[in-house]
MARVEX-886157 format. One line per 10 residues: for each residue x, y, z of N, C-alpha, C, O, CB. Coordinates in steps of 0.2 Angstrom, whole numbers, plus 5000, padded with zeros to 4 digits. Glycine has a CB too. Example, Ala and Ser with C-alpha at 12.3 -4.5 7.8 and 13.67 -1.06 7.14 Angstrom:
2
5066,4972,5039,5062,4978,5039,5066,4984,5039,5071,4983,5042,5057,4978,5045 ~ 5064,4989,5035,5068,4995,5036,5064,5000,5039,5067,5006,5040,5070,4997,5029
***
This chain:
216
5004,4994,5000,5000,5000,5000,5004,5006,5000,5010,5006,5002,4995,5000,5006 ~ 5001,5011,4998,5006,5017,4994,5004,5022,5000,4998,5023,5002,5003,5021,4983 ~ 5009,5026,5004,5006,5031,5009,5011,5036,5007,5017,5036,5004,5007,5029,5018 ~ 5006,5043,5009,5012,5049,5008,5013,5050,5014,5008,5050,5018,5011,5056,5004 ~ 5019,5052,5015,5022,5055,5023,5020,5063,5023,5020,5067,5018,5031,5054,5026 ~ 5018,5063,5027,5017,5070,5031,5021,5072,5033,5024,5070,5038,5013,5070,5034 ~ 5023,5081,5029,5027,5086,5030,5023,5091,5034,5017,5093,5033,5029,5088,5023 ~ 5026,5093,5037,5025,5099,5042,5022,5106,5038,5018,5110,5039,5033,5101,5045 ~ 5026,5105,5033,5026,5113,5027,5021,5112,5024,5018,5117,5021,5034,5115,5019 ~ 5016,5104,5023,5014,5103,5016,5008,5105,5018,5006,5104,5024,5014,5096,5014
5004,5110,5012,4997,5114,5014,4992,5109,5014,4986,5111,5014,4994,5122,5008 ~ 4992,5104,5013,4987,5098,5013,4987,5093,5019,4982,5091,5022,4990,5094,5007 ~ 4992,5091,5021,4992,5087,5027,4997,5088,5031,4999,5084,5034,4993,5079,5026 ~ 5002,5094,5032,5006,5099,5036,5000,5103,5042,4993,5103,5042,5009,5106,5031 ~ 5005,5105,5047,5003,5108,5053,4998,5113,5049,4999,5114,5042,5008,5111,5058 ~ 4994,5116,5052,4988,5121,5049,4984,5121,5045,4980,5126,5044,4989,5125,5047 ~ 4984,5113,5040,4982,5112,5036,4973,5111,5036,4971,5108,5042,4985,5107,5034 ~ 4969,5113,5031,4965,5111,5033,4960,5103,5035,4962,5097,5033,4963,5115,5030 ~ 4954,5104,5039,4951,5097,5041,4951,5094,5037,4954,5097,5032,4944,5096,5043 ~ 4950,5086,5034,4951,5082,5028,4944,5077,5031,4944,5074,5037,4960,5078,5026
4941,5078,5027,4935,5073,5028,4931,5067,5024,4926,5069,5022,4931,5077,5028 ~ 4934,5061,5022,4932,5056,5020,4925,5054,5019,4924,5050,5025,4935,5053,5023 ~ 4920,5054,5016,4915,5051,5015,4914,5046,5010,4913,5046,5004,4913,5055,5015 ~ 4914,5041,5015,4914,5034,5008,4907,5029,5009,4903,5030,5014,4923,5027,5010 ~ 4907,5024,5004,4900,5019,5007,4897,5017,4998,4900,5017,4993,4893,5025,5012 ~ 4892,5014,5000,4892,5009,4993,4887,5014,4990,4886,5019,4993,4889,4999,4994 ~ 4885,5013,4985,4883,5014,4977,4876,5016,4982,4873,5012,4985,4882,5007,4970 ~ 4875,5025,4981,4866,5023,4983,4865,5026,4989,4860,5029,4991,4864,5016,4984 ~ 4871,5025,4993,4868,5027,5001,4869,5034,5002,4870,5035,5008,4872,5022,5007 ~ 4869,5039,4999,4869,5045,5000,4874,5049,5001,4872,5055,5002,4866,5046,5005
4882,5047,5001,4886,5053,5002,4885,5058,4999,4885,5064,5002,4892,5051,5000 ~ 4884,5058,4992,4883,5066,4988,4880,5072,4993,4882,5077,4996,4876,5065,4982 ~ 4871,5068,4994,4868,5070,5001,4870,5073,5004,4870,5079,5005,4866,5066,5005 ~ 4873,5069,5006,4873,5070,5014,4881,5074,5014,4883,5075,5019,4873,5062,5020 ~ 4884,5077,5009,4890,5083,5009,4885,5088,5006,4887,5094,5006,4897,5081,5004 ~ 4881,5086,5003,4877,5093,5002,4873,5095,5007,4872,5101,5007,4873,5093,4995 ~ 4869,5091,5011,4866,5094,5018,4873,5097,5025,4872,5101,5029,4861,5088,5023 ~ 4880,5092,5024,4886,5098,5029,4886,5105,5027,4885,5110,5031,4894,5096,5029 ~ 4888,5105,5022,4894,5109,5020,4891,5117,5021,4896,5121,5022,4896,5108,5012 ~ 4882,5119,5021,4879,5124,5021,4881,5127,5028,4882,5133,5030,4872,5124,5020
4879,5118,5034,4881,5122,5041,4888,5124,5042,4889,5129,5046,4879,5116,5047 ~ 4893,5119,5037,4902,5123,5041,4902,5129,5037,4903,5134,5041,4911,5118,5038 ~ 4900,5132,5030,4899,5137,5027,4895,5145,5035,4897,5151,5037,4892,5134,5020 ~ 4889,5141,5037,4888,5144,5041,4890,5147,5049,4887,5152,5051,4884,5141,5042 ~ 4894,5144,5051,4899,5144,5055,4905,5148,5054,4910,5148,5058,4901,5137,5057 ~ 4905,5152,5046,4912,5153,5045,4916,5150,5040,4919,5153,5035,4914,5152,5051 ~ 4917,5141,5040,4922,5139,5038,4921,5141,5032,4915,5142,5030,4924,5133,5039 ~ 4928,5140,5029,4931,5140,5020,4930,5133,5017,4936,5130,5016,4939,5142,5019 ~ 4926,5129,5014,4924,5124,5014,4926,5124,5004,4925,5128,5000,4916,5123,5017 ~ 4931,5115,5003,4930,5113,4996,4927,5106,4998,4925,5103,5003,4936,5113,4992
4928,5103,4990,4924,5096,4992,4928,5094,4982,4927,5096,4977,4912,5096,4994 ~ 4931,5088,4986,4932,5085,4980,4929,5079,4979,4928,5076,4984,4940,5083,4979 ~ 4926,5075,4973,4923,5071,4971,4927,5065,4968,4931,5066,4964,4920,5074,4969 ~ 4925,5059,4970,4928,5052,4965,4923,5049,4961,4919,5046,4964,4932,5046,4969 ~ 4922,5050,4953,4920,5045,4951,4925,5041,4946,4929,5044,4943,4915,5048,4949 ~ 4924,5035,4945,4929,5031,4940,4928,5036,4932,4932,5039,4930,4926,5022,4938 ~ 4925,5035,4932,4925,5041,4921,4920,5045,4919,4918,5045,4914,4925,5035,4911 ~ 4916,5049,4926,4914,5054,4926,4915,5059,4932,4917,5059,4937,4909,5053,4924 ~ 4912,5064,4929,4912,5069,4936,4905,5072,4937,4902,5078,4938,4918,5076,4934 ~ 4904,5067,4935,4895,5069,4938,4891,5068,4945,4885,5067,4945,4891,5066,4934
4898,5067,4949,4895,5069,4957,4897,5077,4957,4893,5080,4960,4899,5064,4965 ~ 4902,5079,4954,4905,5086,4957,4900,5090,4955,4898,5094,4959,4911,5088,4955 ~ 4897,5089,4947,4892,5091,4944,4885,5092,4948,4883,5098,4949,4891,5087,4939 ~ 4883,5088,4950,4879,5088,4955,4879,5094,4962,4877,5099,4963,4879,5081,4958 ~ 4884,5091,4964,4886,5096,4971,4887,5103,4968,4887,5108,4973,4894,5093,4975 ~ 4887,5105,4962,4890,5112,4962,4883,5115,4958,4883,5121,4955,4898,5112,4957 ~ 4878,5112,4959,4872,5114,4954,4867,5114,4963,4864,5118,4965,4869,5108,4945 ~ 4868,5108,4966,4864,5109,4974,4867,5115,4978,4863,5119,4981,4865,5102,4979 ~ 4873,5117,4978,4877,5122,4979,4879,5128,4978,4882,5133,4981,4881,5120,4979 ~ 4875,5128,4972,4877,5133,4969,4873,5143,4976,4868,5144,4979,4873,5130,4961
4877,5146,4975,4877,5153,4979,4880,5149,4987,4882,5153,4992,4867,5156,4979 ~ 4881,5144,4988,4885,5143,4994,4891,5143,4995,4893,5145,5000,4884,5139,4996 ~ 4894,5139,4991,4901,5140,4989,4903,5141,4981,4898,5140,4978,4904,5135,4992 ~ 4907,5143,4979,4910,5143,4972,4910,5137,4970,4913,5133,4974,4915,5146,4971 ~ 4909,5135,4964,4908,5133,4960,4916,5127,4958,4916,5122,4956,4906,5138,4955 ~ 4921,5132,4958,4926,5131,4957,4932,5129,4965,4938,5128,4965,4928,5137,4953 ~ 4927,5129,4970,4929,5125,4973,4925,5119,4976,4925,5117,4982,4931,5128,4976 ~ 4924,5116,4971,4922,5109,4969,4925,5106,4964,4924,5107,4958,4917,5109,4967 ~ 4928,5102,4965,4932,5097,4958,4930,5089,4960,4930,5086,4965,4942,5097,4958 ~ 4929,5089,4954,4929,5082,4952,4934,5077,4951,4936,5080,4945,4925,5081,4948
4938,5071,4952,4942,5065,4951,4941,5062,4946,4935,5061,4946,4943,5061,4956 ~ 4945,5058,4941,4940,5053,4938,4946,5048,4940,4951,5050,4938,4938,5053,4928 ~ 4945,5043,4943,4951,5040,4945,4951,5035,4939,4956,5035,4936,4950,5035,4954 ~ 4946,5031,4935,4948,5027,4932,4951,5021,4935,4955,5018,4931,4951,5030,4929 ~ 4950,5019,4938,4950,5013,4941,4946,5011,4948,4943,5015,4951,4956,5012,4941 ~ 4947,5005,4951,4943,5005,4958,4943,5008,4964,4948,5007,4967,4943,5000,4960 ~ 4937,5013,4967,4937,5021,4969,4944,5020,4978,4947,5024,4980,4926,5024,4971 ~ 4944,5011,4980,4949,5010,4985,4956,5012,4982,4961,5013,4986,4948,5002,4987 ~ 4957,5013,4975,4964,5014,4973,4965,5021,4976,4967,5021,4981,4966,5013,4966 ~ 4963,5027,4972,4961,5033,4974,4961,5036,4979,4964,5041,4980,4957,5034,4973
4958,5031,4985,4957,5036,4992,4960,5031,4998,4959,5033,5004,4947,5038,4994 ~ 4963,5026,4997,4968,5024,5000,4974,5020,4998,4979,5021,5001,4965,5021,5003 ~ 4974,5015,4993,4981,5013,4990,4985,5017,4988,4991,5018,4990,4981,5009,4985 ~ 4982,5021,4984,4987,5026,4982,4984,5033,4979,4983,5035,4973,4994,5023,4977 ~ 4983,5036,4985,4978,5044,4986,4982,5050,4981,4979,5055,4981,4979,5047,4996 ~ 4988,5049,4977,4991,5053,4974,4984,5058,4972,4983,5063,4974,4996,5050,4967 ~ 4981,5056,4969,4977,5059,4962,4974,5065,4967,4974,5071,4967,4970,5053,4955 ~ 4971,5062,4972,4967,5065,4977,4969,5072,4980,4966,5078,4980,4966,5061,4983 ~ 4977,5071,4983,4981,5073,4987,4985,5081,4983,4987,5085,4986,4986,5068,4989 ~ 4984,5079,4975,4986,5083,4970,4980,5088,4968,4981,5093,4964,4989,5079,4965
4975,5084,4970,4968,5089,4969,4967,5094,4974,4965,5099,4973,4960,5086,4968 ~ 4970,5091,4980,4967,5095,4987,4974,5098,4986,4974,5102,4991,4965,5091,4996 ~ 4980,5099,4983,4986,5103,4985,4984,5110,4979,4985,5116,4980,4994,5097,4983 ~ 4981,5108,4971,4981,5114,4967,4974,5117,4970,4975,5123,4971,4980,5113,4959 ~ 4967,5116,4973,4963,5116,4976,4965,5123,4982,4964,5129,4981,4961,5108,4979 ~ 4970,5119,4987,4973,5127,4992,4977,5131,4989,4979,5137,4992,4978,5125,5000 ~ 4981,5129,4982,4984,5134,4979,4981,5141,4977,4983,5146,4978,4986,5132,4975 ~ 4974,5139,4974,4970,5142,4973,4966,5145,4977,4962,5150,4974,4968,5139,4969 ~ 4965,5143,4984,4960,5147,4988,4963,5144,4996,4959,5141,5000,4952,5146,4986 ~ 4970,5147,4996,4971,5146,5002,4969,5147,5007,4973,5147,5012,4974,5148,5002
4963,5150,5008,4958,5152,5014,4953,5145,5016,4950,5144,5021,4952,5159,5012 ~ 4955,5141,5012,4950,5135,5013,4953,5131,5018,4959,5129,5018,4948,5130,5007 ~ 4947,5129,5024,4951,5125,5030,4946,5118,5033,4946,5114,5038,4953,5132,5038 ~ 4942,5118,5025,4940,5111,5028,4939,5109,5020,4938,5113,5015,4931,5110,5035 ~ 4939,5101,5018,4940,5099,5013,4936,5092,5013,4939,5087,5014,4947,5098,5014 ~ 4929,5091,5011,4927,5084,5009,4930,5080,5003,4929,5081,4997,4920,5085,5008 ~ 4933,5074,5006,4935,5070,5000,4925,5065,5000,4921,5063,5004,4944,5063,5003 ~ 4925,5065,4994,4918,5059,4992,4923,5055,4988,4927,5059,4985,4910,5061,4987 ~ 4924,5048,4989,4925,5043,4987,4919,5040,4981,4914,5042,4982,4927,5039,4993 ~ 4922,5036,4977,4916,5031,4973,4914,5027,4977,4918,5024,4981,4916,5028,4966
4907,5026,4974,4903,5022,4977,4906,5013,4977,4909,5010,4972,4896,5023,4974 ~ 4905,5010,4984,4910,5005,4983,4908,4999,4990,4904,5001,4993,4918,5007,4984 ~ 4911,4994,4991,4907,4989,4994,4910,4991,5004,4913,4996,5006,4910,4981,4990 ~ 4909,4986,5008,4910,4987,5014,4916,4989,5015,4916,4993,5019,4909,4983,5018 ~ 4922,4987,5012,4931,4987,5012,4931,4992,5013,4934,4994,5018,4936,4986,5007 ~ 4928,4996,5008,4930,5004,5007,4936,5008,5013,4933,5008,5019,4924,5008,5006 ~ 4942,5010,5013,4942,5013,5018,4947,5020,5015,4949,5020,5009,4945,5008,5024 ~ 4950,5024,5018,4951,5029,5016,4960,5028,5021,4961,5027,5027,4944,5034,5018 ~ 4964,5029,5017,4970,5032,5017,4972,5039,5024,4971,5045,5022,4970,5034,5011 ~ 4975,5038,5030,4977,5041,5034,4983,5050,5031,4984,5055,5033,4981,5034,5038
4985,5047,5025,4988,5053,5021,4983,5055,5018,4984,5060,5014,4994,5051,5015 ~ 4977,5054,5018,4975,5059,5012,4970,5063,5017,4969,5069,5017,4971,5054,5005 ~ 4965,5058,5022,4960,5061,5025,4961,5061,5034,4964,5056,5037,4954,5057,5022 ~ 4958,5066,5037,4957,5064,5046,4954,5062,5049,4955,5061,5055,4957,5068,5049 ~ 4949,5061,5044,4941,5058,5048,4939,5056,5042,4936,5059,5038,4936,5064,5051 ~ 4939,5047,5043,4936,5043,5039,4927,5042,5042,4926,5040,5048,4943,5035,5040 ~ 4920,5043,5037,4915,5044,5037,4913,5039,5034,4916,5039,5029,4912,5049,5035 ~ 4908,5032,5035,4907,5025,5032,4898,5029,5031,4895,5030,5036,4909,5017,5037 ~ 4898,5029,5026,4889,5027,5025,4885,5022,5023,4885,5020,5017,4886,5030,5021 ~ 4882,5021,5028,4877,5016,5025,4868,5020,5024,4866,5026,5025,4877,5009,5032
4863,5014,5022,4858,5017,5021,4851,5010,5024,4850,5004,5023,4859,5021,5012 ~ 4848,5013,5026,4842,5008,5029,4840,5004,5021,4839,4998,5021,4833,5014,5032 ~ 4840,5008,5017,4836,5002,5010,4842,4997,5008,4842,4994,5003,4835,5006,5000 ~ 4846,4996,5013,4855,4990,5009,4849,4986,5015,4847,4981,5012,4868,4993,5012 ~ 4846,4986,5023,4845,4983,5026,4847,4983,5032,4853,4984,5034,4844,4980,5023 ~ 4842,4980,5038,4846,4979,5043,4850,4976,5045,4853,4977,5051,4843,4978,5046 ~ 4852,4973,5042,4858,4965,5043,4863,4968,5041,4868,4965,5040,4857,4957,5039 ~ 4863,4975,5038,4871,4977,5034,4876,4978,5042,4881,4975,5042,4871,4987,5027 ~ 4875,4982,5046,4881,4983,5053,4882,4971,5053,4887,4969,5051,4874,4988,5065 ~ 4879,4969,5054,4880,4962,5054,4887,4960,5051,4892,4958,5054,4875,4958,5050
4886,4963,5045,4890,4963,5037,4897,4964,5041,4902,4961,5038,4888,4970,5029 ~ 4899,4967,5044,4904,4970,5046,4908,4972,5040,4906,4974,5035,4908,4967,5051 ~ 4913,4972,5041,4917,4975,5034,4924,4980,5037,4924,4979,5043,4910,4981,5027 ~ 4927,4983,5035,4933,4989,5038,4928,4997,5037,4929,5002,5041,4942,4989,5032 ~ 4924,4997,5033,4920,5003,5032,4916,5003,5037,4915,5009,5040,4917,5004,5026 ~ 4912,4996,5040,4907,5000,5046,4910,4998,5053,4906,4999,5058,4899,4999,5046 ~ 4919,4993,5054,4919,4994,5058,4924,4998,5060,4924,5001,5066,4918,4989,5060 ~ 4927,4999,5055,4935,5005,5057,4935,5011,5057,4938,5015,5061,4942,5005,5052 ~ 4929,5014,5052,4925,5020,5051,4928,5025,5057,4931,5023,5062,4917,5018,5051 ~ 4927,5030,5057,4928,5035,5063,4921,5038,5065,4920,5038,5071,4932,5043,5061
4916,5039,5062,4910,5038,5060,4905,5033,5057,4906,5032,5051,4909,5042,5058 ~ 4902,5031,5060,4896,5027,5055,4889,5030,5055,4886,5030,5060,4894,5019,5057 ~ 4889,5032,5049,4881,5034,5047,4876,5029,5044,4877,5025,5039,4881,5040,5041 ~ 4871,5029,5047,4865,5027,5046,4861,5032,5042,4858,5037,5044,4861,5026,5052 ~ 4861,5031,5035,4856,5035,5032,4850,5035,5031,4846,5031,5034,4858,5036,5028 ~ 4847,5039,5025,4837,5037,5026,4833,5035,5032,4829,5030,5031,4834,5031,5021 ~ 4834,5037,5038,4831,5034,5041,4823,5035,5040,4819,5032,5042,4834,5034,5047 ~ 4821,5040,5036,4815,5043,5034,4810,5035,5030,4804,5033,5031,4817,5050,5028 ~ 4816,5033,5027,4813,5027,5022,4812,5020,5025,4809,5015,5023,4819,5025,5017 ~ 4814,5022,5032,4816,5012,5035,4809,5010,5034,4809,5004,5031,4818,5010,5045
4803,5013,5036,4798,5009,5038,4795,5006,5032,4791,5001,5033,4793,5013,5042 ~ 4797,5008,5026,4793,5007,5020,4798,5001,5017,4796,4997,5013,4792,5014,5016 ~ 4804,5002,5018,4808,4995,5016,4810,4989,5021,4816,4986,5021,4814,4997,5014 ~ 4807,4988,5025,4806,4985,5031,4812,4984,5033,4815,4978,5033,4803,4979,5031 ~ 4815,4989,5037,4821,4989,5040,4816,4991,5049,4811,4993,5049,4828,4996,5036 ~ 4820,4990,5052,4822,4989,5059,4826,4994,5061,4832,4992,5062,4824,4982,5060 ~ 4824,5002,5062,4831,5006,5059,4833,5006,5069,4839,5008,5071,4829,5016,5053 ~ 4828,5004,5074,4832,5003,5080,4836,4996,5083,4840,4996,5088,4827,5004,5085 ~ 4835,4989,5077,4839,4985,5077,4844,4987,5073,4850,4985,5075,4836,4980,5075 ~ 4844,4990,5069,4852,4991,5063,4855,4996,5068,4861,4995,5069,4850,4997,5053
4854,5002,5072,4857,5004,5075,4861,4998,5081,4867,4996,5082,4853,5009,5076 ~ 4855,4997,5085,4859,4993,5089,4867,4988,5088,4873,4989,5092,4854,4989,5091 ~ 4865,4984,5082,4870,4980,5077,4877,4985,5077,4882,4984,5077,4866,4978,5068 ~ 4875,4990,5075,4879,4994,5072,4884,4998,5077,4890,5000,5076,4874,4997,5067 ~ 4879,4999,5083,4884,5001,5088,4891,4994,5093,4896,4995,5096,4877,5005,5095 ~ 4886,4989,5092,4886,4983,5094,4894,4980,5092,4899,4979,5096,4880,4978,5091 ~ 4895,4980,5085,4903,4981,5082,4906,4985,5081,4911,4983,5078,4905,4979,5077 ~ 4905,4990,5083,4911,4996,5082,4914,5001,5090,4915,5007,5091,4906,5002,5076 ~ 4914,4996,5093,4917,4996,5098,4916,5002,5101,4921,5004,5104,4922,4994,5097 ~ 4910,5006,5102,4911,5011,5107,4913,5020,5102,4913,5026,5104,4921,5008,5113
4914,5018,5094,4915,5024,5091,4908,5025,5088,4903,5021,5089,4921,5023,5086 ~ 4909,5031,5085,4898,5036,5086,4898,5032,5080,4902,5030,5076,4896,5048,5084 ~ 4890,5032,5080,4884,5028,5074,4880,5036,5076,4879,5038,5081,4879,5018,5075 ~ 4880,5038,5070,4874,5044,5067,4868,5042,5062,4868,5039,5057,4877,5048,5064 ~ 4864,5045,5065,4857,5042,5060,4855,5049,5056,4853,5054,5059,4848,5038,5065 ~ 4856,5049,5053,4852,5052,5047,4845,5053,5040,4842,5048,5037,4856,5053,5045 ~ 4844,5058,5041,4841,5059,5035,4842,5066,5030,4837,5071,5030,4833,5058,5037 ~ 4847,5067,5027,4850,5070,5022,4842,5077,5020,4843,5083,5020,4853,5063,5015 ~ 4839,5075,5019,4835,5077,5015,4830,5083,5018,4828,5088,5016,4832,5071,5014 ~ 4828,5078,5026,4825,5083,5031,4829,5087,5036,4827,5091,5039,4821,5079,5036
4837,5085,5036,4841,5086,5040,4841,5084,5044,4846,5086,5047,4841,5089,5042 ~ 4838,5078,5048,4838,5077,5054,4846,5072,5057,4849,5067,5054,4831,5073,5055 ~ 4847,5074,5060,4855,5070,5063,4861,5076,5059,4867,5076,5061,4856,5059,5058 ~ 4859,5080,5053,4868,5083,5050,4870,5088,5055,4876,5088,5055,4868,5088,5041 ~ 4868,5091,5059,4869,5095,5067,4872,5092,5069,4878,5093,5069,4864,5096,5073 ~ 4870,5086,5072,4873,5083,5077,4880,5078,5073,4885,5076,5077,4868,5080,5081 ~ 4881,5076,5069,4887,5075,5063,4892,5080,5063,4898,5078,5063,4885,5076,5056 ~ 4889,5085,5063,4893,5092,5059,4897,5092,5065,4903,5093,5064,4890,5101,5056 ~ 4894,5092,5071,4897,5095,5077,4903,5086,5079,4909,5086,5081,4889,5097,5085 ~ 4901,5083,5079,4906,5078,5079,4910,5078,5074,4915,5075,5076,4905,5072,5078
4910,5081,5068,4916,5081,5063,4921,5087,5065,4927,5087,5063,4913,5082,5054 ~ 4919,5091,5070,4921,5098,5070,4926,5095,5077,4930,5099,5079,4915,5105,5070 ~ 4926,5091,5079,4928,5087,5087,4936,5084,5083,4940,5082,5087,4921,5078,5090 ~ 4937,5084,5079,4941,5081,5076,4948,5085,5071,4953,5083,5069,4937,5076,5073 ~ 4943,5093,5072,4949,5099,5069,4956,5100,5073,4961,5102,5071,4945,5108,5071 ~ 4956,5099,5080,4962,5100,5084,4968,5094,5083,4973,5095,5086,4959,5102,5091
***
């Protein structure tokens, strides 16, 4: 596995650099979402927020985000990745492509001090690289099912966060969204599970304020 060390000087993963925030999870379950319901509250608070995107051979999450976004932040601090290959290469084997987006990214607007990486959509493995990001985010979503915390995987149990998403949806896809929690607190030894719903807001407060636990 490919790591970049961490320089002191480096505006990306150097002292002062800004937050780095990983948001990964399979096909579906809301990352887009649910970076387009944070980003207004850290906007709100002040911060200088970008958000890079991974898709394999398009850039049509960034697309997305910068048309939901649009008057919130600029346009052009949003970029999209096409890794071209499987989205684990990218955001942890070997985070180059990422680390070169988030390095011309603060060239260009050195005031930015929080950074969402979105990973492509991808199976439980998924995990995010220690050089690239600070806070690895695993999403799951009530329509994958209750039995997915079961699944274990490194995404929902190494995660720094585990989200529970839709929970708006559970009752209609017969999820058990106080059994999936439970499961889900059950293997991850003591680290936060967040429930959400992207849509209504409910739970991105209380996210935002745990992701912000992890600036110092």
């Amino acid at each position: 596995m490919t790591t970049t060390p961490q320089n002191p000087s480096d505006p990306v993963t150097g002292t002062g650099s800004p937050l780095r925030i990983g948001i990964g999870g399979p096909v579906g379950s809301g990352k887009t979402a649910l970076i387009e319901a944070l980003v207004p509250l850290f906007v709100d608070e002040g911060r200088q927020v970008g958000v890079i995107t991974n898709d394999i051979y398009t850039q049509e999450d960034a697309l997305h985000v910068r048309r939901e976004l649009d008057g919130i932040i600029a346009a052009d601090r949003i970029v999209g990745v096409e890794t071209g290959s499987c989205p684990h290469t990218a955001v942890r084997d070997d985070p180059t492509m990422n680390l070169m987006a988030a390095a011309d990214l603060i060239d260009e607007h050195p005031e930015i001090d929080t950074i969402f990486f979105e990973s492509g959509g991808d199976n439980l493995t998924l995990t995010f690289s220690p050089a690239l990001v600070d806070v690895f985010v695993f999403v799951l979503d009530t329509a994958e099912g209750q039995k997915m915390p079961k699944k274990r995987g490194p995404g929902i149990t190494e995660s720094d966060i585990l989200v529970i998403n839709k929970t708006d949806i559970a009752q209609y896809v017969r999820c058990d969204l106080d059994i999936m929690n439970r499961d889900a607190i059950a293997v991850r030894g003591g680290k936060p599970v967040v429930l959400t719903d992207c849509l209504a807001g409910r739970g991105i407060a209380d996210l935002a304020t745990t992701l912000e636990e992890y600036r110092a």
